[in-house]
N, CA and C of each residue as an Amber inpcrd file, in Angstrom:
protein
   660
 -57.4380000 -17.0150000  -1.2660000 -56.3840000 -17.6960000  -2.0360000
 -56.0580000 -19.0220000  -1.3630000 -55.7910000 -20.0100000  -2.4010000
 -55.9140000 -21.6150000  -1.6910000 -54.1620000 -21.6100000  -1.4820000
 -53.7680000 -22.6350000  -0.2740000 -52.3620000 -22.8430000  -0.5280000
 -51.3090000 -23.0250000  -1.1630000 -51.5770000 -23.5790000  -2.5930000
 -50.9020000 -23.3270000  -3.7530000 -50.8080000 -22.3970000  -3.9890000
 -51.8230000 -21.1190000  -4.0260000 -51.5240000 -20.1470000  -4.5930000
 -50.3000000 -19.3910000  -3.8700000 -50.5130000 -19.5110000  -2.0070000
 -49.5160000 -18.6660000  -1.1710000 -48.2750000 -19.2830000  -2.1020000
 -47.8810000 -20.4990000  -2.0880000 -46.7470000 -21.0780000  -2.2870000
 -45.9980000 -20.8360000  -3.7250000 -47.1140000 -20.5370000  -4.6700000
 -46.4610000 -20.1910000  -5.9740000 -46.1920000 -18.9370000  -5.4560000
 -46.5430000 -17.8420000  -4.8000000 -46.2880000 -16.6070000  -4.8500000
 -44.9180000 -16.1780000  -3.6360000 -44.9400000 -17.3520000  -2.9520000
 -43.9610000 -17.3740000  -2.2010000 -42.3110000 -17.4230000  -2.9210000
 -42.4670000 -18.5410000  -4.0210000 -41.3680000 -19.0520000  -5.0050000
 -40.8910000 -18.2050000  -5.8310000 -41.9850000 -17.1410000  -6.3060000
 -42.1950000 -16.0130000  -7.0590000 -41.0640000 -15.0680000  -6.5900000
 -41.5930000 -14.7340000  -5.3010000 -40.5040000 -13.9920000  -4.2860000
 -39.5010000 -13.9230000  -3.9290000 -39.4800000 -15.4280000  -3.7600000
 -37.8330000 -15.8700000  -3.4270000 -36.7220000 -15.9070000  -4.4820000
 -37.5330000 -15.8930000  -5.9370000 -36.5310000 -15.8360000  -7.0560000
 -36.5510000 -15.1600000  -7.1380000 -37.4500000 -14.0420000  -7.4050000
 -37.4300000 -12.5210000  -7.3060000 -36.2110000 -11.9000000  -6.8490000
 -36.6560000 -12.1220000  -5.5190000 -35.4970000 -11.6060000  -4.5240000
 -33.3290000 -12.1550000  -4.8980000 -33.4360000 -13.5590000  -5.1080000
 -32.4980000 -14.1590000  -5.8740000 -31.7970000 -13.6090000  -6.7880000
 -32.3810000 -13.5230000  -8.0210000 -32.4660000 -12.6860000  -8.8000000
 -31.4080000 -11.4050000  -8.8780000 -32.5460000 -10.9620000  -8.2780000
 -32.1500000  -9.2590000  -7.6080000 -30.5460000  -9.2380000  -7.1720000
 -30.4030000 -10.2080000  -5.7770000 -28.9570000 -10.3030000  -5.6190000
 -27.7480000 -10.4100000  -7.0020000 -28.5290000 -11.7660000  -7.4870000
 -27.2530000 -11.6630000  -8.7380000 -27.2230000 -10.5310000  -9.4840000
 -28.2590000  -9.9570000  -9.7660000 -27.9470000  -8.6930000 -10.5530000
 -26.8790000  -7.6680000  -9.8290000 -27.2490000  -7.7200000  -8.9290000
 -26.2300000  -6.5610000  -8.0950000 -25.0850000  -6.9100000  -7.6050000
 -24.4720000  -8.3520000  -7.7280000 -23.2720000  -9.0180000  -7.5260000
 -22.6010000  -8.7710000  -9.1810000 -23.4870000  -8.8140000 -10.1640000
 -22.8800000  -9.0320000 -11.6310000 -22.7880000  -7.6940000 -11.6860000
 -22.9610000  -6.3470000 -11.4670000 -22.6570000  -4.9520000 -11.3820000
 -21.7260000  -4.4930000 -11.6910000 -22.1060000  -3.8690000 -13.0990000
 -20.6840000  -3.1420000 -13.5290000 -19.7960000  -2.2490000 -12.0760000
 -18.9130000  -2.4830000 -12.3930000 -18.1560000  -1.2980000 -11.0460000
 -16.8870000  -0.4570000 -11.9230000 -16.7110000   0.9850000 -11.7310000
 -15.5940000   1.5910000 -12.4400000 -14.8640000   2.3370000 -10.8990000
 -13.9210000   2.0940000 -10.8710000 -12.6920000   3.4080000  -9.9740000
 -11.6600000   4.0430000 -10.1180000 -11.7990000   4.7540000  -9.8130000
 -10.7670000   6.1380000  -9.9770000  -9.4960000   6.0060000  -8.8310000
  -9.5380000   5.1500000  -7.9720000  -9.1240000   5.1560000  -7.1870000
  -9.6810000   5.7470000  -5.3480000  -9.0960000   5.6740000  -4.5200000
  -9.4920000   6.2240000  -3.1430000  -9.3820000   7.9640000  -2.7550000
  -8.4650000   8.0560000  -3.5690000  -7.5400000  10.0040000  -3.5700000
  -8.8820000  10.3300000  -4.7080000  -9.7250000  11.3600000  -4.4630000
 -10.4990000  12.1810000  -5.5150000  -9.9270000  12.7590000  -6.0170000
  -8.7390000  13.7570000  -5.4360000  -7.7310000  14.5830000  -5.8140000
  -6.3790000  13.9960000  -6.5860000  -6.1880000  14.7720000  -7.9260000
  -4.7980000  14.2070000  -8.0520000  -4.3330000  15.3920000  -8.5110000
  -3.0200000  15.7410000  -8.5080000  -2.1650000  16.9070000  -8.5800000
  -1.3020000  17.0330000  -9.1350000  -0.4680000  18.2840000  -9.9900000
   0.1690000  17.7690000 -11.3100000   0.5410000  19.1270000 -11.7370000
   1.7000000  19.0240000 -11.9440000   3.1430000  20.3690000 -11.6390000
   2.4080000  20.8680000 -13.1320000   2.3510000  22.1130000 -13.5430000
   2.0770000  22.7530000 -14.7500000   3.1160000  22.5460000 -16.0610000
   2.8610000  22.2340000 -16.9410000   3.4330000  21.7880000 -18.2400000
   3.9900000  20.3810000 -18.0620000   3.6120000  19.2010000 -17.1990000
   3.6260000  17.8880000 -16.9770000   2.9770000  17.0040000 -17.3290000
   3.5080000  15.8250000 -17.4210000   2.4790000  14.3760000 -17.7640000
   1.7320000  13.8450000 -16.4000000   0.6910000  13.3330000 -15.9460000
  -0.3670000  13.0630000 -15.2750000  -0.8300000  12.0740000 -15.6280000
  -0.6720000  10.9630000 -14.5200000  -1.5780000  10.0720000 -14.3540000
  -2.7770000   9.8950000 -13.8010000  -3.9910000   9.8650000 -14.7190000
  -5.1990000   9.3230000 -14.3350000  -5.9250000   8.1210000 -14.6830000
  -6.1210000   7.7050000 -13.3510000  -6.0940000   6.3390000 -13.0540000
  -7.7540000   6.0170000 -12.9450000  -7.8080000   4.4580000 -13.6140000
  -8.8820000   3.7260000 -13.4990000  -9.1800000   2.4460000 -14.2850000
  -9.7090000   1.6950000 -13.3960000 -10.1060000   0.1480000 -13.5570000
 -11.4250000  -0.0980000 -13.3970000 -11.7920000  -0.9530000 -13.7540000
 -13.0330000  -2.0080000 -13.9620000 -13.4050000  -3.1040000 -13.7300000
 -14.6950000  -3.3680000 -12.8250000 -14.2870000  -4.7870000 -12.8310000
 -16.1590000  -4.9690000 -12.8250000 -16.4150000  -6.3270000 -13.2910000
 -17.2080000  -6.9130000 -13.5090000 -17.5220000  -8.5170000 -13.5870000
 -18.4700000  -9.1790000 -12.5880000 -18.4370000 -10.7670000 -12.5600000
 -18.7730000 -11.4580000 -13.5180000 -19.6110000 -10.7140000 -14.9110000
 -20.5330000 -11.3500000 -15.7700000 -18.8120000 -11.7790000 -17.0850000
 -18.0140000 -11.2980000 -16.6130000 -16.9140000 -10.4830000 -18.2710000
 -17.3110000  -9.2060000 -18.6570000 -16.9710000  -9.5960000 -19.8250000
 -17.2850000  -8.0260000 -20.7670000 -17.0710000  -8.8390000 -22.3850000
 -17.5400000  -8.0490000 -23.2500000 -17.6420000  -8.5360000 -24.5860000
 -18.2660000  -6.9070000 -25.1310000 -16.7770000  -6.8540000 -26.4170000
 -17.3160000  -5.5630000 -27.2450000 -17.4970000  -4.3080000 -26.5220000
 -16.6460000  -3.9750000 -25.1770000 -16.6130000  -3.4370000 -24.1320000
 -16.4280000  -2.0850000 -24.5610000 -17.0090000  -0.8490000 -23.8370000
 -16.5980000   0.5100000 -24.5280000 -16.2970000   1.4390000 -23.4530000
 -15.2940000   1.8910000 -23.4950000 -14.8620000   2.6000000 -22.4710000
 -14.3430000   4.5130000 -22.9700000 -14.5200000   5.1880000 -22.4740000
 -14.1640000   6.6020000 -22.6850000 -13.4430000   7.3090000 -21.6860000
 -12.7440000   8.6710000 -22.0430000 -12.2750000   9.2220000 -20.7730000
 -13.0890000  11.1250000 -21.3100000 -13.7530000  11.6590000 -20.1200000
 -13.7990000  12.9680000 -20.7730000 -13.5690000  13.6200000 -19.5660000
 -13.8900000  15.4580000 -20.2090000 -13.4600000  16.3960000 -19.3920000
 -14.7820000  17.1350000 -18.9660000 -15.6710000  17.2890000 -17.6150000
 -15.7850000  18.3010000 -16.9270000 -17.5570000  17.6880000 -17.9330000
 -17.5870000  16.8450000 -18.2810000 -19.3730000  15.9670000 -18.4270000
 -19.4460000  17.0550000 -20.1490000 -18.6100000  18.1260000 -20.8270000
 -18.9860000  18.4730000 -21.6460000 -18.0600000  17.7410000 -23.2730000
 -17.8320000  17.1590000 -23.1470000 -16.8830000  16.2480000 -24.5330000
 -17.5020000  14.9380000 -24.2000000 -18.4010000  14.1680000 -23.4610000
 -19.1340000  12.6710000 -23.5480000 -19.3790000  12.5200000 -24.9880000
 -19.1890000  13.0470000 -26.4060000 -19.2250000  12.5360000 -27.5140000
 -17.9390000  11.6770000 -28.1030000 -17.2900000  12.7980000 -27.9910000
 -15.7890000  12.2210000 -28.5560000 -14.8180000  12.1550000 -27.1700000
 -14.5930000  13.2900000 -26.7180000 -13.9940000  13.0420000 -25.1240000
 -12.8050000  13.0890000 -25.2230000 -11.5010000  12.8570000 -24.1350000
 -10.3380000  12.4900000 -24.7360000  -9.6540000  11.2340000 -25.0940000
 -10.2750000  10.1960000 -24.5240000  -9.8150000   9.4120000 -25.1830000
 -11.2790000   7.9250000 -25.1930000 -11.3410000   7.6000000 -26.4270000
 -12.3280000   6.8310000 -26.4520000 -12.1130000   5.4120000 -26.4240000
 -12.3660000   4.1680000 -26.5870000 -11.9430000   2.8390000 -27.0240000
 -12.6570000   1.7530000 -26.2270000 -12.2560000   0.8890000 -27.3410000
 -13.3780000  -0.2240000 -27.4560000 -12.2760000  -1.8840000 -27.2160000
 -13.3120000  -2.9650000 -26.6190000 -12.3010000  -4.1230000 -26.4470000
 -13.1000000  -5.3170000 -26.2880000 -12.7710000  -5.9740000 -27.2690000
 -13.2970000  -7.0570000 -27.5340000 -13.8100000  -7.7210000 -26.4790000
 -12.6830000  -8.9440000 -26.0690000 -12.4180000  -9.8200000 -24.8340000
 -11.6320000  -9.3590000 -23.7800000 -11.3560000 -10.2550000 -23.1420000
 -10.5880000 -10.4220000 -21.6830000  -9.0610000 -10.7800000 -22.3680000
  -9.1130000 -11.7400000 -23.6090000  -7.9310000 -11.7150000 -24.1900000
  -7.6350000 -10.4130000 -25.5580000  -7.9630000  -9.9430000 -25.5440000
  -7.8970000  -8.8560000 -26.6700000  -7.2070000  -7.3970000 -26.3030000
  -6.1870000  -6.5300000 -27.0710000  -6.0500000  -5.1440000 -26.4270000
  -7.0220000  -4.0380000 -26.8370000  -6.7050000  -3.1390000 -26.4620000
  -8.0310000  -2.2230000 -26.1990000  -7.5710000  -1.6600000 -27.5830000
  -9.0050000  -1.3270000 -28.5100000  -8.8960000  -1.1150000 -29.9060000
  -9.2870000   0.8100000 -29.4960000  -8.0390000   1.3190000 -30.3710000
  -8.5280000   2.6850000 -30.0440000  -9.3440000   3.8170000 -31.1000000
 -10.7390000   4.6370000 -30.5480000 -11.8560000   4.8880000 -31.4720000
 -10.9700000   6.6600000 -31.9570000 -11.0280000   6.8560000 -30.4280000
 -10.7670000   8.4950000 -30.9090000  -9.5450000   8.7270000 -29.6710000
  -9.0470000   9.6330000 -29.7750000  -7.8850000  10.1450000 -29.4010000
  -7.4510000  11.6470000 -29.2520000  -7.5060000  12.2390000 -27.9240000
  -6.7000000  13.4390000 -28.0230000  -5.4050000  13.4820000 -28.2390000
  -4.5930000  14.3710000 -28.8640000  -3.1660000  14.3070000 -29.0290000
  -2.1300000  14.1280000 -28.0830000  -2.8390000  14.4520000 -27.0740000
  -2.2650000  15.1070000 -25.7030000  -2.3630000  13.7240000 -24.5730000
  -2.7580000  12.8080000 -25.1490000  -3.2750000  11.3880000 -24.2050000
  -3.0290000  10.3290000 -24.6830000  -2.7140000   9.5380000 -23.8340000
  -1.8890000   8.1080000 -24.1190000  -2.9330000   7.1970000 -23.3790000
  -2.7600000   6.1000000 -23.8560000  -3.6870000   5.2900000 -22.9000000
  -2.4620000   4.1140000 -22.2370000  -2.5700000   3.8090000 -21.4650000
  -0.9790000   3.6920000 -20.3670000  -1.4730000   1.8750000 -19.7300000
  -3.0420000   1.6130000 -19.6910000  -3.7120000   0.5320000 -19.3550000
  -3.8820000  -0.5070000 -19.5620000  -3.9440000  -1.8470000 -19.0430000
  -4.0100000  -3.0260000 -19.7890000  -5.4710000  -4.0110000 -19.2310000
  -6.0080000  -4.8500000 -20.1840000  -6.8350000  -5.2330000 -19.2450000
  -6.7370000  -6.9290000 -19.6290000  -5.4390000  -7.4510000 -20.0240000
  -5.2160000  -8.8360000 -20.4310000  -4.4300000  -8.9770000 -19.4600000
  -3.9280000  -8.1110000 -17.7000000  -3.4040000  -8.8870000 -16.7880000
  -4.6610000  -8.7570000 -15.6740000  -4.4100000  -9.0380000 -14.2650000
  -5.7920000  -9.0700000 -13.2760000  -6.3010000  -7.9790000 -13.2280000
  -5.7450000  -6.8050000 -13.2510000  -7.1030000  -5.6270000 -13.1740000
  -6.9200000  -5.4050000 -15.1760000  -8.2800000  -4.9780000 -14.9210000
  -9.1490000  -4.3030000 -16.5050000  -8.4250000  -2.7660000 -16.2130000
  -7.4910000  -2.1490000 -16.4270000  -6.6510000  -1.1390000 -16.3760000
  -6.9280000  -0.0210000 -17.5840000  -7.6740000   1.1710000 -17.1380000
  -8.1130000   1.6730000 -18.9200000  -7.3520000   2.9750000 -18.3530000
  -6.0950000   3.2250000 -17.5510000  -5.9070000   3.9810000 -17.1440000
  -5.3780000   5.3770000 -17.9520000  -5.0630000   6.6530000 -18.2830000
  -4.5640000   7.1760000 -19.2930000  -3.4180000   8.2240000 -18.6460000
  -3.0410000   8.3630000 -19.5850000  -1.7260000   9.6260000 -19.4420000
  -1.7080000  10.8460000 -19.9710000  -1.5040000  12.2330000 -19.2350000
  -2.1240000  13.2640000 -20.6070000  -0.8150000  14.5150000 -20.4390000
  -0.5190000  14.9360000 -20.6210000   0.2270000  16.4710000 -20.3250000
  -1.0940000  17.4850000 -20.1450000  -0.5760000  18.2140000 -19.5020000
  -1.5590000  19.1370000 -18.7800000  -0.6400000  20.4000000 -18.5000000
  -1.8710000  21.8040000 -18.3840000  -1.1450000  22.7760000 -18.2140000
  -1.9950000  23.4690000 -17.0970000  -2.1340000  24.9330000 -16.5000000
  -3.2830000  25.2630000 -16.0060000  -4.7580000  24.9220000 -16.6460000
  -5.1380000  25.4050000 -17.4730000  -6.7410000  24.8710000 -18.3210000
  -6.7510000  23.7790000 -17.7680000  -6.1920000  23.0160000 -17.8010000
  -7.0700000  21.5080000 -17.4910000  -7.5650000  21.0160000 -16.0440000
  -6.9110000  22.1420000 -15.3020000  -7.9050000  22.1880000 -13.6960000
  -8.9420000  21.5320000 -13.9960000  -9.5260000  20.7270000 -13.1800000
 -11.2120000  19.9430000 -13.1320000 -11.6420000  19.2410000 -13.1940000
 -12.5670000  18.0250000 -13.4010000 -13.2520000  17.2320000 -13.0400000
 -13.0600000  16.1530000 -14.4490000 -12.8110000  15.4270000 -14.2880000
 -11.9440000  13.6440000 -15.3280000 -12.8460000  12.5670000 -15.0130000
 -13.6290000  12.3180000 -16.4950000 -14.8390000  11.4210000 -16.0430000
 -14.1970000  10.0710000 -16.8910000 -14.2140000   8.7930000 -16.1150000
 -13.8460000   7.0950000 -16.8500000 -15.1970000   6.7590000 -16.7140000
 -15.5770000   6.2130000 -18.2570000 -16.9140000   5.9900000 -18.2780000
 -16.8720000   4.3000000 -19.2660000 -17.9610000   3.6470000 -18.8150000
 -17.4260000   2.2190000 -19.0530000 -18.9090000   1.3120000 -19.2740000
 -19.0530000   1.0260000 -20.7450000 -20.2830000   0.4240000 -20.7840000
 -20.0950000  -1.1210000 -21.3660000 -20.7720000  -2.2840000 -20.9990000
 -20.4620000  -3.2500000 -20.9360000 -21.8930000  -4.0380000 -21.2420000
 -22.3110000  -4.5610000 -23.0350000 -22.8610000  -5.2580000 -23.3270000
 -23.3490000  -6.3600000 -23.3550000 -22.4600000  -6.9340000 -22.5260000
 -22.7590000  -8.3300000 -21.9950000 -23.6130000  -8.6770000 -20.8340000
 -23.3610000  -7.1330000 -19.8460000 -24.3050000  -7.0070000 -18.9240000
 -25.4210000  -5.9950000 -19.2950000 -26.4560000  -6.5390000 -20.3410000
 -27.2620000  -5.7480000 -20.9720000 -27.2230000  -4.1680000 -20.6400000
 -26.3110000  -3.9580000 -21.5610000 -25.3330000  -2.6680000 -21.8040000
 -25.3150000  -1.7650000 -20.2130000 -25.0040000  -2.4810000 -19.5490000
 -25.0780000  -2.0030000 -18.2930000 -23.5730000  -1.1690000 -18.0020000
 -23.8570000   0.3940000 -17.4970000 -22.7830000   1.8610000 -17.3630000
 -22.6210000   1.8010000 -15.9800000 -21.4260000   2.1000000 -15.8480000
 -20.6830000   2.7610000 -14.7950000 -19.8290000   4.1130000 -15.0050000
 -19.3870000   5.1970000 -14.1740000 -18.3720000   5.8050000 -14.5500000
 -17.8720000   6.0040000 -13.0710000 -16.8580000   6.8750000 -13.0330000
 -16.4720000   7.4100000 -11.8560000 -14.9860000   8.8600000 -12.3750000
 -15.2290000   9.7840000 -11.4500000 -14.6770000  10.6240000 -11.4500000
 -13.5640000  11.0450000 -10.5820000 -12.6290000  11.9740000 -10.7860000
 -11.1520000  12.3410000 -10.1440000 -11.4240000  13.8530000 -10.6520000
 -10.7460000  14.5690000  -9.9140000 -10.7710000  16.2900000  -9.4120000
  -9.0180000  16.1960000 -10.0980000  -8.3370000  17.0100000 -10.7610000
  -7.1050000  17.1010000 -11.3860000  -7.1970000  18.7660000 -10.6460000
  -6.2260000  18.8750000  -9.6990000  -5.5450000  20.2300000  -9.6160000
  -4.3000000  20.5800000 -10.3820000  -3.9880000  21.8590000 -11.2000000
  -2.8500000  21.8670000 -11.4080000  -1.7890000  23.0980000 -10.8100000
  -0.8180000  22.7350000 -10.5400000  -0.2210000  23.9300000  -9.8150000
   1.4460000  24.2590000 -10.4710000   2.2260000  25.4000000  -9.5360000
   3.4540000  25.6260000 -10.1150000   4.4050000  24.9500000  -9.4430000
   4.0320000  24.6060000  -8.2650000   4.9680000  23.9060000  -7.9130000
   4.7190000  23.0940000  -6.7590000   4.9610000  21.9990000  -6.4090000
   4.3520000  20.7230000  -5.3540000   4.7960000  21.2650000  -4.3720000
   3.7020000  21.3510000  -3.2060000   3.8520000  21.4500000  -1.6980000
   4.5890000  20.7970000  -1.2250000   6.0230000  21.2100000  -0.2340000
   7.2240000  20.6120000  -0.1410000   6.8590000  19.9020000   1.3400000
   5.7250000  20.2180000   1.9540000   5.1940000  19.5830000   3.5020000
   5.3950000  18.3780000   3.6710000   4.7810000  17.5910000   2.9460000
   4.7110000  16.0570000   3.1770000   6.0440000  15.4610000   2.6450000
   7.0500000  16.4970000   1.9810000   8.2090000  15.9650000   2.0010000
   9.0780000  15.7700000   3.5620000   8.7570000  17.0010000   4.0130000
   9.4720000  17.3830000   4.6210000   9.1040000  16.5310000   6.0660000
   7.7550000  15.9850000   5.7520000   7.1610000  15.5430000   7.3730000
   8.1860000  14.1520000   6.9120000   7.9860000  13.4240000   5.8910000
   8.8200000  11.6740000   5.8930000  10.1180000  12.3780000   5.9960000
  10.8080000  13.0100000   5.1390000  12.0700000  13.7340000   5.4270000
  12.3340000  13.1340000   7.5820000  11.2570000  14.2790000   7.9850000
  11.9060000  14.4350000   9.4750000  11.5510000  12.9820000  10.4180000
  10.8380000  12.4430000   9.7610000  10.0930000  11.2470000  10.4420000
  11.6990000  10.1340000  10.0970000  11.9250000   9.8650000   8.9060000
  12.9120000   9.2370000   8.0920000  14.5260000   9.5060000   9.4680000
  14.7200000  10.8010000   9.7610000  15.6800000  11.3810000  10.0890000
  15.7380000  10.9870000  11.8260000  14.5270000  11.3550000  11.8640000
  14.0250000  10.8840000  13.5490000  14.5390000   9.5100000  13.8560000
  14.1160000   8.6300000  12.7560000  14.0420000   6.9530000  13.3550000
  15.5570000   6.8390000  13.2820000  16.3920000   7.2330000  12.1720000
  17.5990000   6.8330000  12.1730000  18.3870000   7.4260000  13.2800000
  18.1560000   8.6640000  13.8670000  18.3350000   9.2670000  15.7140000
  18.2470000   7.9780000  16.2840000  16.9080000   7.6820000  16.5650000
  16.8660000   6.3240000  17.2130000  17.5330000   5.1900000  17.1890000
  18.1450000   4.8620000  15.9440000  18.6130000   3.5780000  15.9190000
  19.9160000   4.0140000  16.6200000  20.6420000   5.1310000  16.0320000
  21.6330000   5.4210000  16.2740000  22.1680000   5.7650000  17.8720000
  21.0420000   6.3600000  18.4030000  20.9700000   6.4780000  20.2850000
  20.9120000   4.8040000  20.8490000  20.3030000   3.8240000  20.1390000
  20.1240000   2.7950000  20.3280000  21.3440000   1.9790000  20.3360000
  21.9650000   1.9900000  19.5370000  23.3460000   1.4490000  19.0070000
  24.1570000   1.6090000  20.3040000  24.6570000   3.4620000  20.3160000
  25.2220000   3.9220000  21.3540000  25.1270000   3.1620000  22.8400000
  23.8860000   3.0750000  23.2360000  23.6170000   2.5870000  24.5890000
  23.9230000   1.4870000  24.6790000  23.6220000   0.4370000  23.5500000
  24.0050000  -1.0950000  23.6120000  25.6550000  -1.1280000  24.1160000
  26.3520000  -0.0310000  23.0330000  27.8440000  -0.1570000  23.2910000
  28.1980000   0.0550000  24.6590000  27.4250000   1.0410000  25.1320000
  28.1530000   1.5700000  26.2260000  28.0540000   0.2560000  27.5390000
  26.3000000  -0.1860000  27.4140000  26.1990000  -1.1980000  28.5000000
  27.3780000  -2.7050000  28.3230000  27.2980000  -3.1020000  27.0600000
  28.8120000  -4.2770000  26.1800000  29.7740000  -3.5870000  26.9690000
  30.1720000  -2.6460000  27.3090000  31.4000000  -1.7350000  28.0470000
  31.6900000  -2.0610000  29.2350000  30.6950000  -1.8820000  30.0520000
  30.3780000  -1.7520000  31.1520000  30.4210000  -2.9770000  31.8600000
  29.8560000  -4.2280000  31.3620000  29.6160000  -5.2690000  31.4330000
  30.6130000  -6.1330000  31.3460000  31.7420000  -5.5450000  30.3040000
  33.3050000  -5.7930000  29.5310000  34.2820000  -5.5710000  31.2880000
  34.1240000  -5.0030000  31.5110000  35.3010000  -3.8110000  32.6340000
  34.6030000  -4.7860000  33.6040000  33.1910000  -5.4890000  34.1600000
  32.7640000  -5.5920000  35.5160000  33.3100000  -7.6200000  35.2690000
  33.1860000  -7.7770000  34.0930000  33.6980000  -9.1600000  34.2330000
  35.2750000  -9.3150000  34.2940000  35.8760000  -8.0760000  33.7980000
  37.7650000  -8.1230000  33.9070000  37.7310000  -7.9600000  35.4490000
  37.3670000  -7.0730000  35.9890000  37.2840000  -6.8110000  37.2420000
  36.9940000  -8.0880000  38.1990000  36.0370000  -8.6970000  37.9140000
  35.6940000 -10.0710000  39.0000000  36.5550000 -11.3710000  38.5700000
  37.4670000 -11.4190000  37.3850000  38.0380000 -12.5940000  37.2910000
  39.5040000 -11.9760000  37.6760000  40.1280000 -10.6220000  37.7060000
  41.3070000 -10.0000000  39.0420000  40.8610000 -10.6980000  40.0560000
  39.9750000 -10.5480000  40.6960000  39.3570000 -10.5980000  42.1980000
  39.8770000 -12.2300000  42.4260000  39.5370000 -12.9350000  41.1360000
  39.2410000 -14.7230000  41.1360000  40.6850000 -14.9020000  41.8860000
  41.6930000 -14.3780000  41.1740000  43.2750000 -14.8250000  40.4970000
  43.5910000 -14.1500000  41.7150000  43.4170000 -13.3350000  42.3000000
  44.1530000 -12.3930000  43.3920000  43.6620000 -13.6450000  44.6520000
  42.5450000 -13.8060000  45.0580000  42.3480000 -14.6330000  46.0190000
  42.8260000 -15.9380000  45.7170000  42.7910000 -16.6140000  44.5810000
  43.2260000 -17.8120000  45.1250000  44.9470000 -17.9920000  44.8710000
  45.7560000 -17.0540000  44.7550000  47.5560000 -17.2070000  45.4020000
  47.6640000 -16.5580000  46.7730000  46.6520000 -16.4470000  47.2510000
  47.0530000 -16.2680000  48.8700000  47.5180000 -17.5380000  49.9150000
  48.7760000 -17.5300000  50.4670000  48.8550000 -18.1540000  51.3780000
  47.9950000 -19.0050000  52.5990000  47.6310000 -19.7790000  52.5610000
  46.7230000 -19.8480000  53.6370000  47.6860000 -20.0920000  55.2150000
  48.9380000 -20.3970000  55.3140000  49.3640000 -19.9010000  56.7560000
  49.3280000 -18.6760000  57.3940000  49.6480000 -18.8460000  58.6720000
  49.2250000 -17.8460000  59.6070000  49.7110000 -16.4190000  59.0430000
  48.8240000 -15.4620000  59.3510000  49.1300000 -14.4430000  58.6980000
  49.6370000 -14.4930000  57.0170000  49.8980000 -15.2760000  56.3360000
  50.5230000 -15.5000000  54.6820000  52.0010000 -15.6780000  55.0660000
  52.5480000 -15.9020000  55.9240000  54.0740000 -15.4930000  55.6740000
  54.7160000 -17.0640000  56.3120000  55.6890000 -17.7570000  55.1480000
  56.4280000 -18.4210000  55.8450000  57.0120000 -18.7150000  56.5600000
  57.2610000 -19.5480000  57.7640000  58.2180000 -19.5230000  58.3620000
  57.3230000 -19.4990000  59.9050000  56.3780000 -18.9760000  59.6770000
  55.6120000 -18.4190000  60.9720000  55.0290000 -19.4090000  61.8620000
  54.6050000 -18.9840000  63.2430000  54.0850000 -20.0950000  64.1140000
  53.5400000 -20.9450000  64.3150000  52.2690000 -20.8020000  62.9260000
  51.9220000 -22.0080000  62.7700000  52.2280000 -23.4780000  62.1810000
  53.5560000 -22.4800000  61.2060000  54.0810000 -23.5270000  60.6290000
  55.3060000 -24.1520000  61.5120000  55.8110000 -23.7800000  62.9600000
  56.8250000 -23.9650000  63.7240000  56.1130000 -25.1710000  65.0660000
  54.5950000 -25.4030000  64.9110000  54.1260000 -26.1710000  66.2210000
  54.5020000 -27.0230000  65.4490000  54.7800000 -27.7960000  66.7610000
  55.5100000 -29.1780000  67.1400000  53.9690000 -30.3950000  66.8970000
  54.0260000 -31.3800000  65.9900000  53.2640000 -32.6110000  66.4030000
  52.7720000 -32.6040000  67.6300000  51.6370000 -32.6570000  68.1080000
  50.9590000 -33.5350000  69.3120000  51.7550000 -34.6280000  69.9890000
  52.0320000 -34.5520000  70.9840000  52.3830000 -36.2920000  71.2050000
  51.3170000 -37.1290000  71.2170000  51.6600000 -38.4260000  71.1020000
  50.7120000 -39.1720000  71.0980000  49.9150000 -39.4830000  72.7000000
């Protein structure tokens, strides 16, 4: 192969490679958030959360929410959205679900709201396809526990943590006063001392009248 050829195949590569990056910078992305787990008192409303984001936009955007990978037809809540300026147009709908999300402020917000009872223990799929990035999918998933009643622990740890610091301030306070006290009494004390020494007599012994005050002039 003559040097042109290395060099076209070199250019080849390098856009190649180029390329490649932008594709994976323009990457649909969907999240559920950092917590997999979310938790949710029995016969309650529940927030499940999720956003979108993408560098290319979005156009004619389609987004779904389902349960447990078996409702991906209809699901619970389905919907579709034009633009970046447009609200989210809604396809299908469980009764039981609100869509709570916006995606005309900085995050693309398709987040939803549902009441829930025990049954709905399990796995909550946000699924998000985006035509503009030649119909390029994302989804991401959240674990929904439901229970009878919220674990009172992590109340109780800020509770004692909360209770602790205000100990502190309050031991803190105390000590300031006491040293302001202390400090109060040692300066009354040294300005007595001032006032007491300087009305002392300075003749002999303090007392008038006395020998030193009775010598006679020097003669000359």
């Amino acid at each position: 192969m003559n040097r042109c050829g290395l060099c076209r195949d070199s250019i080849n590569r390098w856009l190649g490679e180029g390329l490649h990056l932008f594709s994976m910078a323009a990457t649909l992305e969907v999240s559920v958030g950092k917590a997999s787990v979310v938790m949710a008192l029995n016969s309650s409303n529940v927030l499940l959360p999720c956003i979108f984001t993408t560098c290319m936009g979005f156009e004619d955007l389609v987004f779904s929410w389902y349960y447990n990978r078996t409702e991906m037809v209809r699901g619970l809540y389905r919907g579709k959205i034009k633009n970046k300026a447009s609200v989210p147009v809604e396809l299908h709908r469980d009764p039981r679900v609100e869509l709570v999300g916006s995606t005309m402020g900085k995050e693309n917000n398709i987040s939803i709201l549902m009441f829930v009872d025990f049954s709905d223990a399990g796995p909550y799929t946000c699924h998000v396809k985006n035509p503009k990035e030649k119909n390029a999918e994302h989804n991401a998933t959240i674990i929904l526990e439901v229970v009878q009643e919220m674990d009172n622990t992590l109340t109780l740890i800020i509770l004692a943590a909360v209770g602790g610091l205000i100990g502190l301030l309050i031991l803190i306070l105390i000590i300031k006063k006491i040293v302001l006290l202390i400090l109060k009494k040692s300066q009354e004390k040294k300005k007595e001392c001032l006032v007491s020494s300087s009305g002392i007599d300075n003749t002999e012994d303090g007392l008038a009248g006395s020998k030193a005050a009775q010598k006679a002039p020097p003669k000359a």
